[in-house]
C-alpha positions as CSV (number, residue, x, y, z in Angstrom):
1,X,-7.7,-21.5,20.0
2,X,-7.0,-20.1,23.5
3,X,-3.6,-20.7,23.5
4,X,-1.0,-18.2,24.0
5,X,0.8,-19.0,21.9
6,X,-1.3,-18.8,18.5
7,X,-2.1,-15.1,19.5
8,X,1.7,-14.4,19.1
9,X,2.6,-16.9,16.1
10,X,3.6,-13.5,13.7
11,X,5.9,-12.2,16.5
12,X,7.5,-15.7,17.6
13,X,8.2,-17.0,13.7
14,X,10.3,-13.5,13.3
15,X,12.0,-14.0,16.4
16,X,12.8,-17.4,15.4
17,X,13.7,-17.0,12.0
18,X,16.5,-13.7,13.7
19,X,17.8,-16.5,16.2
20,X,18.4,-18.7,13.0
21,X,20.3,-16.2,11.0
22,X,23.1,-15.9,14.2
23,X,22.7,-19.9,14.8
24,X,23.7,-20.5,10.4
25,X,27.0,-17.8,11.1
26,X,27.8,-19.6,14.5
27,X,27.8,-22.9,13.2
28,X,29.5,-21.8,9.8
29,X,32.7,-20.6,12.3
30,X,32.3,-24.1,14.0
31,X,32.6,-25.9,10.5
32,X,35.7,-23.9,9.5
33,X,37.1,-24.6,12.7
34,X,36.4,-28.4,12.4
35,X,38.2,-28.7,8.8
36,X,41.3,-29.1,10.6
37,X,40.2,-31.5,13.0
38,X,41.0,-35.4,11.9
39,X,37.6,-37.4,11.6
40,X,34.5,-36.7,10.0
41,X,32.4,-37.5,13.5
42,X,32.2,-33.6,14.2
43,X,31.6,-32.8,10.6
44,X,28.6,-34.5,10.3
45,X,27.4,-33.4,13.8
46,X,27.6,-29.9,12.4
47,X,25.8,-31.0,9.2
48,X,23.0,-32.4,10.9
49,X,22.6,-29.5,13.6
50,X,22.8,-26.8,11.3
51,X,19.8,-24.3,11.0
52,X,18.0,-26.1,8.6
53,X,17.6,-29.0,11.7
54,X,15.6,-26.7,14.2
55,X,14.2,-24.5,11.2
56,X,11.9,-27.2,10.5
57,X,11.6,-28.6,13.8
58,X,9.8,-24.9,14.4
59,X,8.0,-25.0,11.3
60,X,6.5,-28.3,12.5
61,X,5.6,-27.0,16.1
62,X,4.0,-23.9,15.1
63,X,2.0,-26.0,12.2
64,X,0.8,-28.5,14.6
65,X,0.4,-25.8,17.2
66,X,-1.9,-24.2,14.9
67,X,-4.1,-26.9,14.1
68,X,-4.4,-28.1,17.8
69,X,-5.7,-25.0,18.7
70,X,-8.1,-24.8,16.1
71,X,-9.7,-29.0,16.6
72,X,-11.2,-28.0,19.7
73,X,-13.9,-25.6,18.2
74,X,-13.8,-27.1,14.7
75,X,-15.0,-30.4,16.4
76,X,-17.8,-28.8,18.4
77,X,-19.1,-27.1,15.3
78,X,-18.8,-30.2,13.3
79,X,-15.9,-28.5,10.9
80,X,-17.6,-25.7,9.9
81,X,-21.4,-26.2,9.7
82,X,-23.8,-23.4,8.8
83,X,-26.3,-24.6,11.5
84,X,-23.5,-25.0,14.2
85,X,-22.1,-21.8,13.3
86,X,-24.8,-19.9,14.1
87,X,-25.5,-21.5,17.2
88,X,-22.1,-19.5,18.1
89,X,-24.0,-16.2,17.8
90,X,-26.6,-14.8,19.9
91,X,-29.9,-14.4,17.5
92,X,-29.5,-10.8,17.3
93,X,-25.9,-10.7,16.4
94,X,-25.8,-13.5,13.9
95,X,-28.8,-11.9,12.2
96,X,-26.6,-8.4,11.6
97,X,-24.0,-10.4,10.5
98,X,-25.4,-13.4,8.3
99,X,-24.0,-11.9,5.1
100,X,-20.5,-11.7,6.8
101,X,-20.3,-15.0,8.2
102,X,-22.6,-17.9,7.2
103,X,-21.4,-20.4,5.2
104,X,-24.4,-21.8,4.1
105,X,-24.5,-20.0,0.8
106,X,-20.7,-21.3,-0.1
107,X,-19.9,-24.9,1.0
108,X,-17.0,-24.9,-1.5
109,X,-15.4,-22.4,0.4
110,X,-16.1,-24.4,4.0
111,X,-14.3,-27.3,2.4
112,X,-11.6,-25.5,0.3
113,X,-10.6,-23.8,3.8
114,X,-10.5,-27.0,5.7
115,X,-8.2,-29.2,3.3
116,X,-5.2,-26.0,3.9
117,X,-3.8,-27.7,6.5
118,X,-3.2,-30.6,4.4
119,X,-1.5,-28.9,1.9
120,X,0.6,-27.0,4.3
121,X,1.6,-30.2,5.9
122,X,2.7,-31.5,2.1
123,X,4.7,-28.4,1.8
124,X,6.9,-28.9,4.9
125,X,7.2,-32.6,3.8
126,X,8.5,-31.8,0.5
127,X,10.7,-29.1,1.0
128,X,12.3,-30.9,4.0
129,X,12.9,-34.2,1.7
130,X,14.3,-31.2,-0.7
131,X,16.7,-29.6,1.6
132,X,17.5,-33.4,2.8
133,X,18.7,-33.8,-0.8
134,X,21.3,-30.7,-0.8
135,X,22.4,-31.7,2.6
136,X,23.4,-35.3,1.0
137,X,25.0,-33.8,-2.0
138,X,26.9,-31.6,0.2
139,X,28.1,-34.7,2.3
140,X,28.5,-36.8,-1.1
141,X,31.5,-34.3,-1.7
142,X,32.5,-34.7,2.0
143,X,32.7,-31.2,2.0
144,X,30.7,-28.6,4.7
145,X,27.8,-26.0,4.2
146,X,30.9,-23.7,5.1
147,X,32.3,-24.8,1.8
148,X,29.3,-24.8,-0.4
149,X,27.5,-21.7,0.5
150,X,25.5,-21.9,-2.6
151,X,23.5,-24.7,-1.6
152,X,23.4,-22.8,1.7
153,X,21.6,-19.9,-0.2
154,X,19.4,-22.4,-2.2
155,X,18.4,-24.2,0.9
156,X,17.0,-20.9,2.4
157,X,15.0,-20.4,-0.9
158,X,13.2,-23.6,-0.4
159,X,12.3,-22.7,3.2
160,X,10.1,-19.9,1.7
161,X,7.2,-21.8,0.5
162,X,7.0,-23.3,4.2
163,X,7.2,-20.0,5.4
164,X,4.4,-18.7,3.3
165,X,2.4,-21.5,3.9
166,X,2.5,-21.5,7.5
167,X,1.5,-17.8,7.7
168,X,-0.9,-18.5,4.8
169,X,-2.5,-21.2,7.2
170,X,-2.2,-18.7,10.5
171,X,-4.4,-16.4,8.9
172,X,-7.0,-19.2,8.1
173,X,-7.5,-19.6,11.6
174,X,-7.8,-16.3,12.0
175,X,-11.1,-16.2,9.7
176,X,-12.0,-19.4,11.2
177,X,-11.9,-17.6,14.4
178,X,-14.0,-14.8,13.3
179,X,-16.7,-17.6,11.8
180,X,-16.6,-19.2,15.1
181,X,-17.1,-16.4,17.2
182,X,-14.5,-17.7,19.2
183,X,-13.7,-16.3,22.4
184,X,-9.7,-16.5,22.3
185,X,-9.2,-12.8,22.2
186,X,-12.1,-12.1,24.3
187,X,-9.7,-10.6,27.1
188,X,-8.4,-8.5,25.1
189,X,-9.6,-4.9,26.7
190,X,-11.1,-3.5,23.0
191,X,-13.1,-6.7,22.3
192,X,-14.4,-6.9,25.7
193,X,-16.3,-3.4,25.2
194,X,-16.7,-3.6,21.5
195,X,-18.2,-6.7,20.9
196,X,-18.0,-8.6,17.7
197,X,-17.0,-5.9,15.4
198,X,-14.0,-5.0,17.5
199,X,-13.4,-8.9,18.3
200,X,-13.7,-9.0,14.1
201,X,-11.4,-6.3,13.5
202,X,-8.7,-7.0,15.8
203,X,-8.6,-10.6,14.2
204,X,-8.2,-9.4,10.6
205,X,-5.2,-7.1,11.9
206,X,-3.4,-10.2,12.9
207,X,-4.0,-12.3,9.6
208,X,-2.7,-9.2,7.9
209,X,0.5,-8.9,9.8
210,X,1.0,-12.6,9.0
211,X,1.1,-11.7,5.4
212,X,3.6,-9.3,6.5
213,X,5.9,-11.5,8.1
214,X,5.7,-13.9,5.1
215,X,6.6,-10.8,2.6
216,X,9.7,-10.0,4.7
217,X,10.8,-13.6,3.5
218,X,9.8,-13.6,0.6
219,X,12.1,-10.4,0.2
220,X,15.3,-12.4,2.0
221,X,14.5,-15.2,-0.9
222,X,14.9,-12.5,-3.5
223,X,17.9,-11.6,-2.1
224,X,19.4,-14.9,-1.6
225,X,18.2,-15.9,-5.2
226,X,20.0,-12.3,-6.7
227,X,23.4,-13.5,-4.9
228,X,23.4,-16.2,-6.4
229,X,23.2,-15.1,-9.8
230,X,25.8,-12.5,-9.5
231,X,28.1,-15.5,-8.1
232,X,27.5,-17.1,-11.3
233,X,28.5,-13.9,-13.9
234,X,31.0,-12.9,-11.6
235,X,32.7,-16.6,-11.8
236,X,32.2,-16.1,-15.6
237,X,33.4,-12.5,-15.5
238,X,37.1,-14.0,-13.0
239,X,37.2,-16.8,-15.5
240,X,37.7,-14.1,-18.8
241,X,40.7,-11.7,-16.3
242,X,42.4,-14.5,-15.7
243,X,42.5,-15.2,-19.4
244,X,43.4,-11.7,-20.2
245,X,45.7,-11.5,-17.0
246,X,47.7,-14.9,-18.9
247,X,47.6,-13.0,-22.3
248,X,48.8,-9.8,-20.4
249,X,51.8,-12.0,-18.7
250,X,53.1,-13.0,-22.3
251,X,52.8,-9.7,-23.6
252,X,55.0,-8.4,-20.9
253,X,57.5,-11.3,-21.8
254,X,57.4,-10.2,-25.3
255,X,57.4,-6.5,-25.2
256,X,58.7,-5.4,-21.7
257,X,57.0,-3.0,-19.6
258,X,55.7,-1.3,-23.0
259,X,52.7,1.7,-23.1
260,X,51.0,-1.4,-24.4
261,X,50.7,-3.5,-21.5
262,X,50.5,-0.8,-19.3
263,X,47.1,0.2,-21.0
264,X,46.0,-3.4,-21.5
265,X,46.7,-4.0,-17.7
266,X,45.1,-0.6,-16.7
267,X,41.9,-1.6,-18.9
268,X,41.8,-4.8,-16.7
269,X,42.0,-3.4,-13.5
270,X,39.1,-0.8,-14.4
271,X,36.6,-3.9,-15.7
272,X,37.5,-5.6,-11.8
273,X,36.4,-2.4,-10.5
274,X,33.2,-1.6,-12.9
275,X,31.8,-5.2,-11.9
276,X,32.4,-4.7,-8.2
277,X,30.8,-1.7,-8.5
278,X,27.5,-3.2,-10.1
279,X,27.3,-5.7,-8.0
280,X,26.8,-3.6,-5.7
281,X,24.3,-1.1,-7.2
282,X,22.3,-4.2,-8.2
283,X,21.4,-5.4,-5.0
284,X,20.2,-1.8,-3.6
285,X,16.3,-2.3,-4.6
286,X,16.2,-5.6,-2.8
287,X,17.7,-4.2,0.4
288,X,15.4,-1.5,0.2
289,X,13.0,-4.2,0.0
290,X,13.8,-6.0,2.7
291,X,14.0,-3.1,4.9
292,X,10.9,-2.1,3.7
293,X,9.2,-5.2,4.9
294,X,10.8,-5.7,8.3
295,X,10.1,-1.9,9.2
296,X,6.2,-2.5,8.6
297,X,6.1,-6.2,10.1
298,X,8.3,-5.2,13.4
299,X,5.8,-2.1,13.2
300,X,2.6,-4.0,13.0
301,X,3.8,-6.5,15.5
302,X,4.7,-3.9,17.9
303,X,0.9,-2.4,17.1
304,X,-0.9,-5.6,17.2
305,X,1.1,-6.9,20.5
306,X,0.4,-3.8,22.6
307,X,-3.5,-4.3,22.1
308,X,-3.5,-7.9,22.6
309,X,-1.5,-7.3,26.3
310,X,-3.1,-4.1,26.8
311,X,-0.2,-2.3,27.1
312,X,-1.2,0.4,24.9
313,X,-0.4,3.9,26.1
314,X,-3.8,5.7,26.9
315,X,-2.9,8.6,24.9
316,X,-2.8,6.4,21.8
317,X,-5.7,3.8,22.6
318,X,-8.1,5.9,20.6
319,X,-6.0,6.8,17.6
320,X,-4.8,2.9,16.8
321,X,-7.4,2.9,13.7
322,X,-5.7,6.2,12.6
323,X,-2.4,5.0,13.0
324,X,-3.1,1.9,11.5
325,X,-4.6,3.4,8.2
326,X,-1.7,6.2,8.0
327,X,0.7,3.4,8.0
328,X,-0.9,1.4,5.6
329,X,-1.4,3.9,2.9
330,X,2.3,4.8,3.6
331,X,3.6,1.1,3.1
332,X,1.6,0.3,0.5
333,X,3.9,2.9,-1.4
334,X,7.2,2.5,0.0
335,X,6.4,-1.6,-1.0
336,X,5.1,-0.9,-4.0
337,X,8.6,1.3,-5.2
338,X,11.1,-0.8,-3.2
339,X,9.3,-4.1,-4.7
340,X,9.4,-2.7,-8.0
341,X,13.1,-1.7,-7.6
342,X,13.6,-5.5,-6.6
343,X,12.2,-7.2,-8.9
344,X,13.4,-4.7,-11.6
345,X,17.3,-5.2,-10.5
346,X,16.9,-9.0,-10.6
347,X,14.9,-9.1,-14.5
348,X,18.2,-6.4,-15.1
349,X,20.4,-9.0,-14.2
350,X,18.4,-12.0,-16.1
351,X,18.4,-10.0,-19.5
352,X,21.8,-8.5,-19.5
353,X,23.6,-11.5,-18.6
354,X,21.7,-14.5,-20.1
355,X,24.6,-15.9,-21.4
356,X,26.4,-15.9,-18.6
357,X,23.5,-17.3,-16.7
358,X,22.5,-20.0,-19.5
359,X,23.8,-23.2,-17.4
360,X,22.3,-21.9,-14.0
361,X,19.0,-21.8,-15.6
362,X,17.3,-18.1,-13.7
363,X,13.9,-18.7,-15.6
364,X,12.1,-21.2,-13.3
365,X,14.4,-20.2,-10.2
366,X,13.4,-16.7,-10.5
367,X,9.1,-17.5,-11.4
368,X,10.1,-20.1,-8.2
369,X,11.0,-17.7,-5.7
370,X,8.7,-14.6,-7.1
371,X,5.4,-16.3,-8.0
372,X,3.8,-16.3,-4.4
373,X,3.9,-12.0,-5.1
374,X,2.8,-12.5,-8.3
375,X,-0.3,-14.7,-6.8
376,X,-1.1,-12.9,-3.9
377,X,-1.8,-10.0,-6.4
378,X,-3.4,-11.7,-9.2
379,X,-6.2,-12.8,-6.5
380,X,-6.8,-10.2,-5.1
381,X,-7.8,-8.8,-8.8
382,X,-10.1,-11.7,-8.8
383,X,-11.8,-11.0,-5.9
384,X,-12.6,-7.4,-6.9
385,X,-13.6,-8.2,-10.4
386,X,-14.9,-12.0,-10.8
387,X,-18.6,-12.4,-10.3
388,X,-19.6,-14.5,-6.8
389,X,-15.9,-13.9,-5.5
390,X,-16.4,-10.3,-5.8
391,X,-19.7,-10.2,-3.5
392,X,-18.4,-12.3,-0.6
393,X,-18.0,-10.2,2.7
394,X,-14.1,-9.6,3.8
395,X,-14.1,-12.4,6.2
396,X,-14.9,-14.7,3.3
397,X,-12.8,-13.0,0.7
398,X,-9.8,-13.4,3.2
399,X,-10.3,-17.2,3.8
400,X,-10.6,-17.6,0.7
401,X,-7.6,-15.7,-0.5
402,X,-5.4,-17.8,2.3
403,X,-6.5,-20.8,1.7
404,X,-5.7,-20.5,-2.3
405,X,-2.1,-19.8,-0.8
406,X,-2.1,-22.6,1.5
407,X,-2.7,-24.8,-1.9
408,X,-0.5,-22.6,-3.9
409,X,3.0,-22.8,-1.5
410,X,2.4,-26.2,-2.1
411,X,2.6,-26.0,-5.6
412,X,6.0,-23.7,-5.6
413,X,7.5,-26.1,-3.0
414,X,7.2,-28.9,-6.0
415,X,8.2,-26.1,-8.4
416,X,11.4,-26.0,-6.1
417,X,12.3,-29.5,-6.5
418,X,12.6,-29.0,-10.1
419,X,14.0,-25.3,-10.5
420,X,16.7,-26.2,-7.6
421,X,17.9,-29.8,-8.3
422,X,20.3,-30.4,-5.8
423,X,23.0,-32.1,-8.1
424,X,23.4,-29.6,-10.4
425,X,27.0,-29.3,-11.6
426,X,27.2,-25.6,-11.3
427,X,26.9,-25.6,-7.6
428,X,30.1,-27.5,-7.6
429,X,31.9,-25.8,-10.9
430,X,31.6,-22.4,-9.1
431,X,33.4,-23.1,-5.7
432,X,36.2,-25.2,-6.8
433,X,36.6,-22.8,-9.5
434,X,37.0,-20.4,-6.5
435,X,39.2,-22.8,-4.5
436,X,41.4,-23.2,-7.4
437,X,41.8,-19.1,-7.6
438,X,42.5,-19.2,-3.9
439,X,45.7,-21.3,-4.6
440,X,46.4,-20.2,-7.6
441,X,46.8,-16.7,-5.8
442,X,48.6,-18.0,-2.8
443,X,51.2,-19.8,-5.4
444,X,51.7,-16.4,-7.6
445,X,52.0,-14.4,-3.9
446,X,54.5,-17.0,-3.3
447,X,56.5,-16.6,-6.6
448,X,56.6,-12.7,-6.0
449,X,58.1,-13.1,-2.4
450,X,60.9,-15.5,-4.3
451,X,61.3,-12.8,-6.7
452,X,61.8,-10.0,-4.3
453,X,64.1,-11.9,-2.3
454,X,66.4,-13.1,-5.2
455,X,65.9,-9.4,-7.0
456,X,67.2,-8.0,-3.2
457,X,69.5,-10.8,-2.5
């Protein structure tokens, strides 16, 4: 676990996951570009090396990363034995902290712990056979993701079980480390002189801002999932004007530029504009959210990076618990309210337009993308209220609480395969239903400019 690398896994995901979002719009120009081009050789190069390639090429190199690092010390304590585990501590320090971290009491949660990997490693498998699956339907239409950015949207909600998983697993290791007494952030200047509760504490900051990072995707999910339900109502809501805009053509025919048409045509334009206008009022409590999130990961990162390189101003050094707490209590509320606000726009846009929403199916696409919140909070109810969970120390309570999600991400990612089918027709009914507007707009454009010219002529 001495490796570099796992110290920083938080700070290089986030960094990884910002390069992404510029590589997807790069290589969205480069397909548009390539539509022109004859030959489908380049089109498939783009398909293939799109960000969904190195996505999970990461995602694989910081899980195997992970679980390299911790087989060194897992062997050597023959995966989590009591007896070997203590041998990590000196007498006098293992008998202050027996309650906290022997194992001997709860072998259930030694073995629960060590099958998260596992699951984790199921979850990348199935979500990459998942995104496989929209990539091929994408290509069945011989089509590009520039074309069908609504499996472009859906792909990036299957990424967040992997996501969650992976940071799940992270902060397993991070317990693990604190059972282990392993001396991986040993050199970091506050552990050196505090011992084992400062090597403890410093340990449990980092699985907590790994639960951060994985909130701030969890947030981009919400969003991605709200898009694409307004998509669908607005396709059903373009579908309806151009109905009216047909029956306000042959009343014009039939009455002339009468006070009728005028307020008919007027009553139109003002529906275009209400819809625009909601659209964009329904999205503000999920970019709250999102902001809400990245401020307190990039702010816990920035925290939790300074200590571990020592670069902590002096001045500041002994106020970090301080700051810490003062920026807990103040996230907790601004995530509470902006959470609330996000999940409250998205039910608002379930129940008012179920009809509209009927063949896109929102139900198990919205518990789908929402449920890792929703069990994150339910367990940690259980571990303040259910009898033998309630009583473990925080070190145990936390690995337990991550593992559960390591086993759980697993579960949504299956969930996924089902809630997201990839050949779902209205993936396909909503973008040529676009297409055909686009044309149908350049061919009434057209017939104006005719007009005008034969009108002037």
């Amino acid at each position: 676990m001495a490796s570099t690398l796992a110290q920083y896994e938080a700070l290089f995901l986030i960094v990884t996951l910002v390069v992404l979002y510029f590589w997807r719009g790069l290589f969205l120009k480069w397909e548009k570009s390539a539509k022109a081009s004859p030959g489908s050789t380049k089109k498939t190069l783009l398909l293939s090396l799109h960000y969904y390639t190195p996505m999970y090429l990461t995602f694989g190199f910081l899980l195997y990363t992970a679980a390299r690092n911790a087989w060194t010390e897992m062997r050597a304590t023959h995966f989590l034995d009591p007896a070997a585990l203590e041998e990590r501590f000196s007498a006098a320090v293992f008998a202050e902290n027996e309650n906290e971290v022997s194992l001997a009491n709860c072998q259930w949660l030694r073995w629960l712990s060590l099958s998260a990997p596992f699951f984790v490693l199921a979850t990348v498998g199935v979500s990459i056979w998942h995104t496989i699956h929209h990539v091929t339907e994408v290509k069945k239409r011989e089509v590009s993701i520039c074309d069908r950015v609504l499996h472009d949207r859906a792909i990036q909600i299957i990424a967040l079980p992997v996501v969650y998983g992976l940071m799940s697993f992270n902060s397993v290791t991070r317990m693990w480390q604190v059972l282990l007494n392993s001396d991986s952030v040993n050199a970091v200047a506050g552990v050196m002189n505090g011992g084992f509760t400062a090597k403890k504490d410093l340990l449990e900051e980092l699985y907590e801002v790994n639960f951060m990072v994985a909130d701030l995707y969890e947030a981009w999910a919400l969003f991605q999932f709200a898009e694409l339900a307004l998509k669908v109502i607005e396709t059903q809501f373009h579908k309806e004007e151009r109905m009216l805009e047909h029956v306000l053509i042959d009343m014009k025919d039939k009455l002339g530029n009468s006070e009728l048409y005028e307020d008919a045509n007027l009553v139109l334009k003002s529906n275009k504009e209400l819809i625009t206008s909601v659209d964009s009022l329904t999205v503000q409590g999920i970019y709250a959210f999102i902001a809400t999130c990245l401020i307190q990961s990039v702010f816990s990162l920035l925290l939790t990076t300074s200590e571990l390189t020592g670069t902590t101003p002096e001045q500041y050094a002994d106020k970090l618990p301080s700051i810490r707490a003062s920026a807990h209590m103040f996230f907790l509320g601004m995530g509470a309210i902006s959470s609330s606000a996000a999940i409250g726009n998205i039910l608002t846009i379930e129940t008012c337009h179920h009809e509209k929403l009927e063949h896109f199916k929102p139900f198990l696409k919205f518990w789908g993308t929402k449920v890792l919140v929703s069990l994150a909070f339910l367990q940690t109810i259980l571990l303040m209220f259910v009898p033998g969970l309630n009583t473990m120390s925080t070190t145990k309570q936390n690995l337990f609480y991550s593992s559960m999600l390591c086993i759980e991400c697993f579960l949504v990612s299956v969930l996924s395969v089902f809630s997201w089918k990839a050949d779902e027709e209205w993936y396909h009914e909503i973008e040529d239903e676009e297409t055909s507007w686009v044309e149908e707009d350049k061919r009434d454009a057209l017939k104006a400019k005719l007009l005008e010219s034969k009108q002037a002529a």
